[in-house]
N, CA, C and O atoms as a GROMACS GRO file, in nm:
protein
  304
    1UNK      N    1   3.561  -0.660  -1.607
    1UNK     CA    2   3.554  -0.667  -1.752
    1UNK      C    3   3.559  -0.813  -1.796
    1UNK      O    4   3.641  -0.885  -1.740
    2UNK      N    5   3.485  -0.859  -1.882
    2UNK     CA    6   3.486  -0.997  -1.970
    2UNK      C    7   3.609  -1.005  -2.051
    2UNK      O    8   3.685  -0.910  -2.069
    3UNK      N    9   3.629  -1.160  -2.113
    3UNK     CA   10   3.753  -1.170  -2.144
    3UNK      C   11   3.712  -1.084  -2.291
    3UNK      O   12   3.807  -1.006  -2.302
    4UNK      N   13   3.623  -1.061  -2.403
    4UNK     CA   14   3.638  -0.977  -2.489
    4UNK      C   15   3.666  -0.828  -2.467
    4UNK      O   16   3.712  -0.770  -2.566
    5UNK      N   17   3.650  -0.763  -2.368
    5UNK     CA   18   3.678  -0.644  -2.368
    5UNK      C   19   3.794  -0.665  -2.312
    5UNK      O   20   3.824  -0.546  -2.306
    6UNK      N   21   3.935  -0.748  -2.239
    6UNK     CA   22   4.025  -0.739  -2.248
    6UNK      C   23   4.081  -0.760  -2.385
    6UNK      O   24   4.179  -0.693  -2.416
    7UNK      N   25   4.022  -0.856  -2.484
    7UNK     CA   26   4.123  -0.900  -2.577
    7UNK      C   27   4.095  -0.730  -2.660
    7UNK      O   28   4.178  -0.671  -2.729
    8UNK      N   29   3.984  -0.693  -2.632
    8UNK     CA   30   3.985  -0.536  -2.716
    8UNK      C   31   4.061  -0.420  -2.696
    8UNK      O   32   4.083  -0.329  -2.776
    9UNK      N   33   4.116  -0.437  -2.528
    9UNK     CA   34   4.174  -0.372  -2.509
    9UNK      C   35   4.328  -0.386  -2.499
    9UNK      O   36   4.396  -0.289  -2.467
   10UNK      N   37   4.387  -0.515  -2.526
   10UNK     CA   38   4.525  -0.555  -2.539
   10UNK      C   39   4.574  -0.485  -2.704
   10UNK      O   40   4.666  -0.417  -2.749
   11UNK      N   41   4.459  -0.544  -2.751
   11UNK     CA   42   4.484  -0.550  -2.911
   11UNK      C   43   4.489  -0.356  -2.964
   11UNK      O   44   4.571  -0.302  -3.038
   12UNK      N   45   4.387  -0.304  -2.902
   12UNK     CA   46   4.397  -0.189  -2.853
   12UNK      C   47   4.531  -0.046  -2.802
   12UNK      O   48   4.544   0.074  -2.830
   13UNK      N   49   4.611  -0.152  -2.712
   13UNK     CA   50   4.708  -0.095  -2.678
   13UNK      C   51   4.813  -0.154  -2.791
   13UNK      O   52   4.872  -0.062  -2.848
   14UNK      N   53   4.837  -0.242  -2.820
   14UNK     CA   54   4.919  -0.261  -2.931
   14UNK      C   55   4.934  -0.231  -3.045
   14UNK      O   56   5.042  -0.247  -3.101
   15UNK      N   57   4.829  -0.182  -3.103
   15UNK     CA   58   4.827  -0.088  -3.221
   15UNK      C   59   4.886   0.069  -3.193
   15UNK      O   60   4.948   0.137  -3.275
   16UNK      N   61   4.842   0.113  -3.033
   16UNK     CA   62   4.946   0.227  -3.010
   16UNK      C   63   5.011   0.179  -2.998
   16UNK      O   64   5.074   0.190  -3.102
   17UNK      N   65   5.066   0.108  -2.930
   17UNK     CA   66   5.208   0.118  -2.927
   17UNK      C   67   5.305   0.116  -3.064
   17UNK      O   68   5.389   0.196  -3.104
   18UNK      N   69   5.255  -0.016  -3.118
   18UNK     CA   70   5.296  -0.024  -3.257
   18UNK      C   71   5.276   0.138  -3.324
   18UNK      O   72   5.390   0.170  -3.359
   19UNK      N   73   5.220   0.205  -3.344
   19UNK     CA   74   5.189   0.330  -3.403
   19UNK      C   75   5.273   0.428  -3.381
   19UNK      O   76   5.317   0.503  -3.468
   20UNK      N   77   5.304   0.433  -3.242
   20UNK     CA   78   5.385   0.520  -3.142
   20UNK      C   79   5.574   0.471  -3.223
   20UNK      O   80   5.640   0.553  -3.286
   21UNK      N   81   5.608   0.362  -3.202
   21UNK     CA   82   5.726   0.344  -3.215
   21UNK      C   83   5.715   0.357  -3.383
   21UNK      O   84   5.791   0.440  -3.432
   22UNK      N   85   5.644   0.298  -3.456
   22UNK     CA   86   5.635   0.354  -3.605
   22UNK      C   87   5.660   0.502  -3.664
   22UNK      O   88   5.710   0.545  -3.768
   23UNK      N   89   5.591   0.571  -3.528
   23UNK     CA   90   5.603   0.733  -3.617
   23UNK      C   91   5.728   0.743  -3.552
   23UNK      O   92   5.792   0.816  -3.628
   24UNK      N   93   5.810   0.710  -3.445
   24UNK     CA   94   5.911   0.773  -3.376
   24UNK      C   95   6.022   0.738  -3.495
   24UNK      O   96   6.083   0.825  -3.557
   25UNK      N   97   6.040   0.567  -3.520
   25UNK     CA   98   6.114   0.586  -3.617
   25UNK      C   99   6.112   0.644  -3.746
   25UNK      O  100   6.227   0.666  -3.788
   26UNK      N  101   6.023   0.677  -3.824
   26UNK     CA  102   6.013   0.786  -3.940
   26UNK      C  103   6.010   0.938  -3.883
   26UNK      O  104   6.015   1.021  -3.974
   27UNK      N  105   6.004   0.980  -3.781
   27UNK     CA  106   6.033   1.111  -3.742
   27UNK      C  107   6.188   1.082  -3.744
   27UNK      O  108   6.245   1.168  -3.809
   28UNK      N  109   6.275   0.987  -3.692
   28UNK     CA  110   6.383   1.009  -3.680
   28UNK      C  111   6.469   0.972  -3.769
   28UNK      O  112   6.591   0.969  -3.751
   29UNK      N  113   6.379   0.923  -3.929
   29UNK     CA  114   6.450   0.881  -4.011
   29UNK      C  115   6.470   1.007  -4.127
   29UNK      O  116   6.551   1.009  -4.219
   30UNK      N  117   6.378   1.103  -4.095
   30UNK     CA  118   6.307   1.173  -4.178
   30UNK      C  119   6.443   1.311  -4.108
   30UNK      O  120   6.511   1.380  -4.185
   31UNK      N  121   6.450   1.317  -3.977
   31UNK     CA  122   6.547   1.401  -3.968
   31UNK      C  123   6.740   1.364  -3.999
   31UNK      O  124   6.844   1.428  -4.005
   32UNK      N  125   6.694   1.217  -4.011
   32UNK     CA  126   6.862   1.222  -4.051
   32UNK      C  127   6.870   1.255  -4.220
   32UNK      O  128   6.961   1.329  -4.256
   33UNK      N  129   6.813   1.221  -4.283
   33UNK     CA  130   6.772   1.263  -4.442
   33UNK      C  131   6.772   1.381  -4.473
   33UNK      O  132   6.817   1.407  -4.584
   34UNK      N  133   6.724   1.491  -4.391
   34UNK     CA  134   6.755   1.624  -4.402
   34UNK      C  135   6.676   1.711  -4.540
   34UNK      O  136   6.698   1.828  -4.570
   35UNK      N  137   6.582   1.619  -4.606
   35UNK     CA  138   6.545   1.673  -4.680
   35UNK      C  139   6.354   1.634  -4.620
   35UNK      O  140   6.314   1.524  -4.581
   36UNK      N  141   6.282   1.748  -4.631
   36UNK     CA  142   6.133   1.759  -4.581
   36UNK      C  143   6.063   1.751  -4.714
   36UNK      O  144   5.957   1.692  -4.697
   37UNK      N  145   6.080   1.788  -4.846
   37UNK     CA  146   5.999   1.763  -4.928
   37UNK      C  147   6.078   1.667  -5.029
   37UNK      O  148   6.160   1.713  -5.108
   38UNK      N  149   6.053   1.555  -5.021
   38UNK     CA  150   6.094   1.446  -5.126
   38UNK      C  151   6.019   1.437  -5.232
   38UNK      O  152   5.932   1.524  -5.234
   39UNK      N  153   6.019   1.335  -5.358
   39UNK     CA  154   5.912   1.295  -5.377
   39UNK      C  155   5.863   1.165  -5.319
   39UNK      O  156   5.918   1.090  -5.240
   40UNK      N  157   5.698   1.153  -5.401
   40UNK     CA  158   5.659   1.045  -5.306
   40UNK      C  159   5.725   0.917  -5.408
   40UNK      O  160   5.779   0.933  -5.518
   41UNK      N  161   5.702   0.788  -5.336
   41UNK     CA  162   5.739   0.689  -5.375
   41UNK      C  163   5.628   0.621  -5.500
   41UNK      O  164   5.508   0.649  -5.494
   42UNK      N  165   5.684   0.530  -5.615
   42UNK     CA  166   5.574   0.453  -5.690
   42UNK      C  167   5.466   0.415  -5.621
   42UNK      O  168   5.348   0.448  -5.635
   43UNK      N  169   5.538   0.313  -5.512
   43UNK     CA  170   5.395   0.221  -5.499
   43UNK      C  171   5.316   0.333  -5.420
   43UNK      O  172   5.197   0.307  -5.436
   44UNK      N  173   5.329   0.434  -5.349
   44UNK     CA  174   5.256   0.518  -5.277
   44UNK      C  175   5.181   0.611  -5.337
   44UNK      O  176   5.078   0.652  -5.284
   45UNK      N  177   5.231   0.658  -5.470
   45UNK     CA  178   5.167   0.687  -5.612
   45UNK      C  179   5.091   0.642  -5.675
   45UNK      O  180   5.003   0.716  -5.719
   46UNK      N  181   5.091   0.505  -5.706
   46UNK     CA  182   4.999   0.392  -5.781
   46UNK      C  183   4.889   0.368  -5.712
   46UNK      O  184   4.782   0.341  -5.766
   47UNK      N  185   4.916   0.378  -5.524
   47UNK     CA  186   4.794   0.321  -5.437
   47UNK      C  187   4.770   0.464  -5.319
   47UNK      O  188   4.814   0.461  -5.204
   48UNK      N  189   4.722   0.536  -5.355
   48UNK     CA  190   4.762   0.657  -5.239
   48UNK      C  191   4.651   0.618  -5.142
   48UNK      O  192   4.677   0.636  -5.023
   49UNK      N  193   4.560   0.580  -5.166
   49UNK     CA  194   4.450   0.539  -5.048
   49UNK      C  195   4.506   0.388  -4.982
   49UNK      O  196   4.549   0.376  -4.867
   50UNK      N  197   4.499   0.308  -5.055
   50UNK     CA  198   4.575   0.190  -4.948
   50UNK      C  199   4.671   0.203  -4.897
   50UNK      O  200   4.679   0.114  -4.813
   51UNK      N  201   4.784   0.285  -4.896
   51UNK     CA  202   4.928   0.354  -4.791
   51UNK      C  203   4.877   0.420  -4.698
   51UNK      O  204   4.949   0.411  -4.598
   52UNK      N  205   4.726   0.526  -4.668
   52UNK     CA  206   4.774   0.588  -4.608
   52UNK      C  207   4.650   0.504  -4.461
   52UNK      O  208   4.550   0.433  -4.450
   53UNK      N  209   4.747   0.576  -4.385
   53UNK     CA  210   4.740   0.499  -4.246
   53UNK      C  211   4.574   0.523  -4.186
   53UNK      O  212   4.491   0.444  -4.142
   54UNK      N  213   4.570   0.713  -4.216
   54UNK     CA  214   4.412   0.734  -4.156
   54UNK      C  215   4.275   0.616  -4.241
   54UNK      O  216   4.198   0.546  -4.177
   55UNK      N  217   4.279   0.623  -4.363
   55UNK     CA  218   4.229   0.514  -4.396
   55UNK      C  219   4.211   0.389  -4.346
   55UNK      O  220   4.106   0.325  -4.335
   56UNK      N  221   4.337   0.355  -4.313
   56UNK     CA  222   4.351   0.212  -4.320
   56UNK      C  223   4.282   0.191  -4.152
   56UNK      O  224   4.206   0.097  -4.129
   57UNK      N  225   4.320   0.287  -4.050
   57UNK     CA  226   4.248   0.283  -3.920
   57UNK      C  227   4.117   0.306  -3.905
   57UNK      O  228   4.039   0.273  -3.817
   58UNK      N  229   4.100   0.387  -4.034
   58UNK     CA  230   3.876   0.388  -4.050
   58UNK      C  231   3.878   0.230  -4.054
   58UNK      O  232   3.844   0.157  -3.961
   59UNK      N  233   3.916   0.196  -4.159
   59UNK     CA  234   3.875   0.062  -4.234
   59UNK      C  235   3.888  -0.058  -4.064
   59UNK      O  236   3.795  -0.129  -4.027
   60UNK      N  237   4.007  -0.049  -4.003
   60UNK     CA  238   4.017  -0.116  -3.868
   60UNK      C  239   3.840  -0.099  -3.781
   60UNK      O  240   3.746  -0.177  -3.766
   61UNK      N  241   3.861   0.007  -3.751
   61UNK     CA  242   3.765   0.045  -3.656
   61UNK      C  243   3.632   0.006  -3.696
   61UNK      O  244   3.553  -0.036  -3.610
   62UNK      N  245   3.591   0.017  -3.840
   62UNK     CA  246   3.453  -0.001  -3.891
   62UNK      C  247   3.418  -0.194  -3.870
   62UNK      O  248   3.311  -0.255  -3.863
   63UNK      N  249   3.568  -0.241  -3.867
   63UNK     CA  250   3.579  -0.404  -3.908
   63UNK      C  251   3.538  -0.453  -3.747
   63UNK      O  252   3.469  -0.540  -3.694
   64UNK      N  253   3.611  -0.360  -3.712
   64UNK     CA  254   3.587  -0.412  -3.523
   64UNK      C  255   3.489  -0.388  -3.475
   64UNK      O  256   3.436  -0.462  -3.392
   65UNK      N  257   3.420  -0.233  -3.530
   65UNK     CA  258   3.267  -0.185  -3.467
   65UNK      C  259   3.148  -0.331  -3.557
   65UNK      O  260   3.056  -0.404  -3.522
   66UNK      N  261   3.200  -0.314  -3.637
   66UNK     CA  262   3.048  -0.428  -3.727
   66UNK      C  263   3.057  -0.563  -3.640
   66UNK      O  264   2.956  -0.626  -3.607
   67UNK      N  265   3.223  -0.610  -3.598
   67UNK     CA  266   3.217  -0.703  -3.521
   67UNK      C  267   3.150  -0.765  -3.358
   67UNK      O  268   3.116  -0.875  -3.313
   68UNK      N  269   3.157  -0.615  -3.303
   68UNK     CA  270   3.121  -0.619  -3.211
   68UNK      C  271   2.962  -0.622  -3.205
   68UNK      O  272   2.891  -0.693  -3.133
   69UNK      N  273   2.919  -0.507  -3.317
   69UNK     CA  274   2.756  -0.542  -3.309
   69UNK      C  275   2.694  -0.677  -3.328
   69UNK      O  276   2.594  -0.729  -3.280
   70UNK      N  277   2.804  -0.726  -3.434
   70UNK     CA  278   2.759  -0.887  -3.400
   70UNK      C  279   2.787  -0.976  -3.309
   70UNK      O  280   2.703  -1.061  -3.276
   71UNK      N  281   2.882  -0.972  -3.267
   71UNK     CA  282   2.886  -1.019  -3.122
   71UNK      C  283   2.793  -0.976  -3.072
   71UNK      O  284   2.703  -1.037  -3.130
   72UNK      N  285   2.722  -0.876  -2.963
   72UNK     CA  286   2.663  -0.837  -2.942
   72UNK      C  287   2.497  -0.909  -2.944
   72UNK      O  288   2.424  -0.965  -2.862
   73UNK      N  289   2.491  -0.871  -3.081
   73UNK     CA  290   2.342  -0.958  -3.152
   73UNK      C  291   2.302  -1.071  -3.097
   73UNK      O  292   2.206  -1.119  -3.036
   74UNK      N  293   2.432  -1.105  -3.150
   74UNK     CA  294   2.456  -1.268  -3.133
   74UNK      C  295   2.405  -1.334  -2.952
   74UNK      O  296   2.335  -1.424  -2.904
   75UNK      N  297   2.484  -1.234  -2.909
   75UNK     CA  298   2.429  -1.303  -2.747
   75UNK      C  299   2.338  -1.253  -2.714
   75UNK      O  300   2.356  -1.214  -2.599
   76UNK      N  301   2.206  -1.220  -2.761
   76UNK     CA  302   2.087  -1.190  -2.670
   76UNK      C  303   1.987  -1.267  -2.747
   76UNK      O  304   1.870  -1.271  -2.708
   0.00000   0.00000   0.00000
């Protein structure tokens, strides 16, 4: 593998991971709270598309796929 498909795939694993320990702690914050239906928060109210995560990982993936096609382009 070239050094870009490592840096794709470091960066790659670190977003799971980061993701992984993110939901673990709100799963485990969410059970000491004891309550499952809250309400939601202002700013999560005011912006419901910029909070939420599936979004925000389209928006990742589309930034990295356009990148790569240009990369790509670029070297031939």
């Amino acid at each position: 593998m070239d050094t870009f498909s490592w840096m794709l795939l470091l960066i790659a694993s670190g977003v799971l991971v980061g993701g992984l320990v993110y939901t673990y702690q709100v799963g485990k914050r969410q059970k000491t709270q004891g309550e499952y239906d809250t309400s939601v928060g202002e700013k999560v109210a005011a912006h419901p598309y910029v909070r939420n995560p599936v979004f925000i990982a389209y928006i990742v993936f589309v930034a990295l796929l356009l990148g790569y096609i240009a990369y790509v382009a670029l070297q031939m």
